[in-house]
MARBAKOL-705050 format. One record per residue (C-alpha): x negated, y, z negated. Coordinates in steps of 0.02 Angstrom, whole numbers, padded with zeros to 5 digits, always signed. Layout:
<recs>
XYZ ...
</recs>
This chain:
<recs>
-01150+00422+00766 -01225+00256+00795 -01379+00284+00671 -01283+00321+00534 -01193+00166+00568 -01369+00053+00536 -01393+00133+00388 -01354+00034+00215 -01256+00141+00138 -01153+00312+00196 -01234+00456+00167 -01139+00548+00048 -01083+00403-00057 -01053+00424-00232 -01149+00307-00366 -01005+00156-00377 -00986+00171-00189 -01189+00121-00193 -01168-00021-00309 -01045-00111-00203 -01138-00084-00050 -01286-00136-00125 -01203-00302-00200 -01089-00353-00067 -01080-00368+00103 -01116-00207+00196 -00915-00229+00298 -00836-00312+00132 -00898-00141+00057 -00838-00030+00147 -00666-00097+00174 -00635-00101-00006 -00711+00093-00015 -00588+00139+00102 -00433+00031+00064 -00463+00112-00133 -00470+00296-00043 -00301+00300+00066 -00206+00204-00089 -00158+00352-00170 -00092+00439-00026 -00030+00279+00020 +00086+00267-00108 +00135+00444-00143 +00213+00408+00047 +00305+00275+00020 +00380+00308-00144 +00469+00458-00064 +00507+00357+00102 +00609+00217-00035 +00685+00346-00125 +00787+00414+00020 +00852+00223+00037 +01034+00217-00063 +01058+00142-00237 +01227+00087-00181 +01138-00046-00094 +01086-00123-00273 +01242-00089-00341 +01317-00217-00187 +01206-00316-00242 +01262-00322-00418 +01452-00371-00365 +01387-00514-00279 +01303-00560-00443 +01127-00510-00413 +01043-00475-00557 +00902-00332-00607 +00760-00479-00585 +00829-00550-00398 +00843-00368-00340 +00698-00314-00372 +00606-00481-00299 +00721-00491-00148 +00711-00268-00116 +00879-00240-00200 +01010-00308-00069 +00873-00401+00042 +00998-00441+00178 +01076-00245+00214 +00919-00156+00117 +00767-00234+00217 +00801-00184+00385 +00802-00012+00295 +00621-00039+00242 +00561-00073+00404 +00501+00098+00469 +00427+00151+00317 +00309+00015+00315 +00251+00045+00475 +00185+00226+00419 
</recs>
């Protein structure tokens, strides 16, 4: 495990994953290579997780005179609606 670790590049590394390695830092590389890999999956996640989270939260925040722009920057209802974002960031 620890020679394939010294080498420059992984092994079955497509072309674009070569010309990062190649131009950046070996550990810059690879984080970016990886962080672009578990996006997807990432996001497929949490876009379910926020969808079970209740749209009658915005709509309290709408009587107290929130409009579309503050609840989407504040996460609808940011003082009763965060807490509720909590565990699905930790996933």
């Amino acid at each position: 495990m620890l020679g394939h670790a010294a080498r420059p590049y992984p092994l079955k590394a497509g072309k674009p994953q070569r010309i990062l390695i190649i131009n950046f830092q070996i550990m810059l590389s690879l984080i970016l290579i990886f962080t672009a890999m578990s996006m997807p999956s990432t996001v497929f996640i949490l876009t379910g997780f926020m969808k079970t989270i209740p749209y009658d939260l915005e709509d309290s925040g709408r009587i107290d005179g929130a409009n579309e722009w503050i609840i989407y920057l504040q996460g609808h209802n940011y003082a009763s609606d965060c807490p509720l974002h909590r565990p699905g960031n930790h996933l």
